[in-house]
C-alpha positions in Angstrom: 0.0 0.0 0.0 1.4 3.7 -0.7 -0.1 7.0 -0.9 1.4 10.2 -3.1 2.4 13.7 -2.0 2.6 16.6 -4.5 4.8 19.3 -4.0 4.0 22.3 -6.1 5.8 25.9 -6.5 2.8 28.2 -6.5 2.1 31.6 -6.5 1.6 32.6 -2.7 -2.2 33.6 -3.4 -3.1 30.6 -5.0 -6.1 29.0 -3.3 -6.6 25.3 -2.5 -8.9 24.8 -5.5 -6.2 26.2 -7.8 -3.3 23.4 -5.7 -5.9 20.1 -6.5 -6.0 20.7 -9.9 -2.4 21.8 -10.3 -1.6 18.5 -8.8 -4.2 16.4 -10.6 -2.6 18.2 -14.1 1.1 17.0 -12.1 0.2 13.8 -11.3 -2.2 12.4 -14.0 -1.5 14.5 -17.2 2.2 14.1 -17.2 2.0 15.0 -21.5 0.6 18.6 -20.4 3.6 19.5 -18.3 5.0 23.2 -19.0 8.8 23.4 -20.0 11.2 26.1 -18.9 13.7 26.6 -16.5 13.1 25.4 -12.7 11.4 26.8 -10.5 14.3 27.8 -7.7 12.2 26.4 -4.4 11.4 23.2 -6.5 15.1 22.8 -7.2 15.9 23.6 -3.7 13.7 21.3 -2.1 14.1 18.1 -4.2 18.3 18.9 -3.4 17.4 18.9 0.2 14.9 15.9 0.3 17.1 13.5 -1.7 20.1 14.2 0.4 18.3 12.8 3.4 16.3 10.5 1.5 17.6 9.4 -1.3 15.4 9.2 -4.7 18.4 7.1 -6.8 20.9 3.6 -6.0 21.9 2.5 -4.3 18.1 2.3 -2.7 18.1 2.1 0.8 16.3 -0.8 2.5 14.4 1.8 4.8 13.3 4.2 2.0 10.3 5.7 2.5 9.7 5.8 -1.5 7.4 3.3 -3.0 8.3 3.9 -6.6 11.6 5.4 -7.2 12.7 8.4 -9.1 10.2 10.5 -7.5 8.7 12.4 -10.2 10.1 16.3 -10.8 8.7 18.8 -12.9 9.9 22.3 -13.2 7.3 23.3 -10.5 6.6 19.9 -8.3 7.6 16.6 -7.4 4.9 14.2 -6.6 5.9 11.4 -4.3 4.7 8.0 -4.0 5.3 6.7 -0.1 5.1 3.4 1.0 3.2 2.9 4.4 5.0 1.8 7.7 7.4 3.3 10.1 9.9 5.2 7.4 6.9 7.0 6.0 6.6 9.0 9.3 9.8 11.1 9.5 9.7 11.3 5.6 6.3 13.2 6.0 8.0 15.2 8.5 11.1 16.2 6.6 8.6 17.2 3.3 6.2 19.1 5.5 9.5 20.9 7.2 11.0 21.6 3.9 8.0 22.9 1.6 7.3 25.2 4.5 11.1 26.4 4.0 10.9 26.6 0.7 7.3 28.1 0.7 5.8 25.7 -1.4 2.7 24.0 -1.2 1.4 19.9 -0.3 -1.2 18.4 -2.0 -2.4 15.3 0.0 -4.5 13.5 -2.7 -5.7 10.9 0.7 -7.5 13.4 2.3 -8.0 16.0 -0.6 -6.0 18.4 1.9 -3.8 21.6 1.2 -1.0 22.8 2.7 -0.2 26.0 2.7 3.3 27.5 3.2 1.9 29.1 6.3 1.7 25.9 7.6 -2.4 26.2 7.6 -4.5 23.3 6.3 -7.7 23.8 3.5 -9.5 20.5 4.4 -11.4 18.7 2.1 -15.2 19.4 2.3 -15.1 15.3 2.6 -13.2 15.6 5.7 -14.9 13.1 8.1 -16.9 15.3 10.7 -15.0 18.5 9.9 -11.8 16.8 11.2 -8.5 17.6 9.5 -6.5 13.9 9.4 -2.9 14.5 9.6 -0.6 14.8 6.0 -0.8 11.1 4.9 -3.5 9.4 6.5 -6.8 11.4 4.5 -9.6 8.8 3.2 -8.3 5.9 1.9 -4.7 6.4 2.7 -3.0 4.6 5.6 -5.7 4.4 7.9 -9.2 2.3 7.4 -12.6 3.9 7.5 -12.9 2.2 11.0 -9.6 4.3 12.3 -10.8 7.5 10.4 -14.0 7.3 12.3 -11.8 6.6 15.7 -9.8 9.5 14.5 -12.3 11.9 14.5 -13.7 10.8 17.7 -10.4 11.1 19.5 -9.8 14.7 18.1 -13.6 15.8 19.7 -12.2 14.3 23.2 -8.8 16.3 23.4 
């Protein structure tokens, strides 16, 4: 099981509904991908990412990565991580790093965006108005059971 991350370089008022389809066009349309030069923060971030995690062989046997390259465009990378106990600090090191580099996550389990400001636009499927955390939206590494848990435990705290 995996889930995907897409990192995108976006103007800083872009809104949320702008980021899905940016990284829907990213992920899913790779033909329609602009050319040009880099963006700098994409450029930046991948540098930073891969030196901690590396993207290339030799592959470690703790990579987070579920399919390796990662993908890199000019103005994202989209990620494909593998569940378990790697994933974790991976999805801590993205979230520390686009928020460095100002950039922008698309969480395609939840439908989240996250914003460089290191706010959240929830999906308006979000399970009781509760914001899962980066990774672990509908579908991704938690069960409809633990999603329902989820949102009961954030009401209680």
């Amino acid at each position: 099981m995996s889930f995907d991350l897409v990192v995108l370089a976006m103007n800083p008022d872009a809104t949320a509904s702008e980021a899905r389809a940016m990284a829907e066009s990213c992920e899913y349309e790779s033909r329609r991908h602009p050319e040009g030069d880099m963006d700098p923060r994409i450029a930046a971030f991948y540098v930073e990412l891969t030196q901690q995690l590396p993207d290339r062989p030799p592959y470690s046997d703790d990579a987070p990565w579920s399919s390796m390259p990662l993908t890199l465009g000019i103005d994202h990378v989209v990620m494909y991580m593998g569940t378990g106990t790697v994933s974790t600090p991976a999805i801590d090191l993205v979230r520390s790093l686009a928020q460095e580099h100002r950039l922008v996550i698309y969480d395609g389990q939840g439908d989240n965006v996250y914003l460089p400001d290191g706010s959240v636009e929830p999906s308006v499927h979000q399970v009781q108005g509760t914001v899962l955390p980066l990774g672990h939206g509908l579908g991704g590494l938690i069960g409809k059971h633990e999603v329902a848990n989820a949102a009961h435990d954030s009401r209680r705290s």
